[in-house]
N, C-alpha and C positions, 0 to 999 in steps of 0.2 A: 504494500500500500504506500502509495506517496503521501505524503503529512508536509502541510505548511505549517511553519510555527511563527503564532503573531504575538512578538514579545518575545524579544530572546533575553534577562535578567538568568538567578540563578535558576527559578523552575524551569523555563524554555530550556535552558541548558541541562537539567537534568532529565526534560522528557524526550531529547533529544538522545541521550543516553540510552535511557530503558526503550525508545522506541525504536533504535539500531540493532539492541539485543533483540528483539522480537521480531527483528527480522524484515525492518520496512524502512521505507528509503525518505530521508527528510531531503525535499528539493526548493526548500523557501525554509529560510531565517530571518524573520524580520524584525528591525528593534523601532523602539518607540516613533521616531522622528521620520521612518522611511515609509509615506505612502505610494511610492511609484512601483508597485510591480503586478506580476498577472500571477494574481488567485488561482486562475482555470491551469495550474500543471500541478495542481494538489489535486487528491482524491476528496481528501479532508483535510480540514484547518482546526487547530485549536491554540483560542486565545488564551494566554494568560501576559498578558501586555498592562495598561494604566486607566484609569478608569477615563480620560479625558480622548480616548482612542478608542477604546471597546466598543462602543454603538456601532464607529464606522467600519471597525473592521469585520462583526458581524453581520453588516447588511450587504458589505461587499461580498464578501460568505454567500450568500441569500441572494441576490442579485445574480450573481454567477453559478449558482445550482451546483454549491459547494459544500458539504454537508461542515456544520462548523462546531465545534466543543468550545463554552467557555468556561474560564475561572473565574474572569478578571471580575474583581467586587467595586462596590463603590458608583456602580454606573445604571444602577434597578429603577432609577426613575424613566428609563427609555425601555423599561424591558416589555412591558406590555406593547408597546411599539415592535421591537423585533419581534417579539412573537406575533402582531397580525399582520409586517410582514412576511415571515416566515409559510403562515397560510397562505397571502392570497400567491407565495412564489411556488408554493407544492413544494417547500424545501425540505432540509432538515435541519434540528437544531438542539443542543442540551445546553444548558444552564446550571452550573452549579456552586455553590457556594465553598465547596470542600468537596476534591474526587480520593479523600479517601475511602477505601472499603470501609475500612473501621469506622469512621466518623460518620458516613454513613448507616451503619447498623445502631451507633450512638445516636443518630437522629431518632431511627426510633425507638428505643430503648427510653430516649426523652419525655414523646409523648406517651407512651405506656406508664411510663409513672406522674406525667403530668396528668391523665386520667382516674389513675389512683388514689391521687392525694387530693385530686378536685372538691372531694366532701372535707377534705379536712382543711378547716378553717384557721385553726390557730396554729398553720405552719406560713410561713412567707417565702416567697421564693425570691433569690439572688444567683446573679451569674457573673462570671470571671472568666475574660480571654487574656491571655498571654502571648505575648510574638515577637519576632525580632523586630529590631528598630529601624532597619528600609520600610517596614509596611506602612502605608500612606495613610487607607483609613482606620476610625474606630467608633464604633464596636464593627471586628470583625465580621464577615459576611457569615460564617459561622456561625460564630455568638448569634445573630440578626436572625436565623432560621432554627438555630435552639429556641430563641424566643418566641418566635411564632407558632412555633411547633406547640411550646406551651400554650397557648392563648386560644390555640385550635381547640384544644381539651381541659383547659381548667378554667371554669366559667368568674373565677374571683380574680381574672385578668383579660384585660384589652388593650394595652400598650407597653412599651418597654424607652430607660431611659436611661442614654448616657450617664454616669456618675449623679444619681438624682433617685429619692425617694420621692414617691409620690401614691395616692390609693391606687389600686388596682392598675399598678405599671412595674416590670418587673424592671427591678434597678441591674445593669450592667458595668463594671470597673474594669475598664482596658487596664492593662499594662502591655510596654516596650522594655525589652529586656534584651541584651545582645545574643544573637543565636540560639532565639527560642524558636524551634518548627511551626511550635503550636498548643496551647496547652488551654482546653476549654471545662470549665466546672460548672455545674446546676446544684445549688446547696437549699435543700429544705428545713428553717427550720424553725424551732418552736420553746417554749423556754424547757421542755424539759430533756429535748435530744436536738440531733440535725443526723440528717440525711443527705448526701452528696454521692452523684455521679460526675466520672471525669473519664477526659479523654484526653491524651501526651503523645504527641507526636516526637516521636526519634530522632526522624530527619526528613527532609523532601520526598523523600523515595516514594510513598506511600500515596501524598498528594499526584507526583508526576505515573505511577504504575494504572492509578484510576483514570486518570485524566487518557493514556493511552488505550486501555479497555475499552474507553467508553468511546476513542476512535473507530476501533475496532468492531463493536458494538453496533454503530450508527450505519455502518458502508451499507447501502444498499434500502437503506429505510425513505418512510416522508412523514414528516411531522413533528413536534413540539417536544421532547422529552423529558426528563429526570434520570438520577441517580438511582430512584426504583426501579425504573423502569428494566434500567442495564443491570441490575443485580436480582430484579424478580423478586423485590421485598414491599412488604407494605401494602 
């Protein structure tokens, strides 16, 4: 398979790794500043480039009847946009916030116990991302869909807030730490215990193996996707 990579930082360069191991041919590396080239000698493209470039190099994707994987966070107020272009193009397209497997299964793993603890009232829930100090935004795109995830299934929340208590918003505390992968906690708790699931990433590897999968995954499909979809969960 041919793979364009839009955004070549250290993930581009590591997906660029694991997707030579498996045996497929990267014929575009593109970094931030470079929009002169043709999409059409990729099979598929996957972005993980800056949030102030992802729309465009999605639609280019989509426009060109390219099937495209993104990572890139930061850019969700245009999403609903690529995805109805993606329909009226008959294209293909996934979305995701984290292509780990693992953090994937922690998605839902999330809302399973955010269903759970829905009746229990005198627990509060708080969330904690961690990550190294290149990453631009916060709260991670992660954290963002931990969040929601909760809100979907516990009916004593409907918003979430940066560094901020507020009723019924669940508070989120980035930190920037040098060479952190990744490191996401959900802590419930109540004065007489706490309850916390977490998920630590090791290194890139895990992020760039999914993000290749779900290339892989996509060849030959049309339509909207997710990380469930390519894993059969949920």
């Amino acid at each position: 398979m041919k793979i364009a990579l839009l955004g070549y930082g250290k993930m581009g360069k590591t997906i660029e790794q694991i997707a030579i191991k498996r045996g497929h041919n990267v014929v575009l590396t593109i970094d931030k500043d470079d929009n002169d080239y043709d999409i059409t000698k990729a099979d598929v493209a996957i972005d993980f480039s800056i949030p102030t470039v992802a729309f465009n190099n999605i639609s280019n994707c989509i426009n060109n009847n390219v099937p495209v994987i993104s990572g890139t966070t930061g850019w969700l107020d245009k999403y609903d946009d690529a995805v109805t272009l993606c329909k009226e193009k008959k294209g293909a397209f996934i979305y995701a916030s984290n292509y780990s497997l693992g953090v994937n299964i922690f998605f839902e793993l999330n809302k399973t116990l955010a269903k759970m603890m829905s009746a229990l009232k005198q627990y509060n829930v708080s969330m904690e991302e961690i990550h190294h100090t290149q990453k631009l935004d916060a709260p991670s795109g992660t954290a963002i869909s931990l969040a929601n995830g909760v809100i979907e299934q516990h009916e004593g929340y409907n918003n979430w807030k940066l560094d901020e208590k507020a009723e019924n918003t669940i508070p989120i505390t980035a930190k920037r730490i040098e060479d952190v992968p990744g490191t996401h906690t959900v802590t419930y708790e109540s004065e007489v215990d706490t309850i916390s699931i977490e998920h630590i990433a090791h290194t890139r590897q895990g992020f760039a193996l999914g993000a290749v999968v779900a290339a892989e995954w996509i060849a030959g499909k049309t339509g909207v996707f997710t990380m469930n979809d390519v894993l059969n969960i949920g």
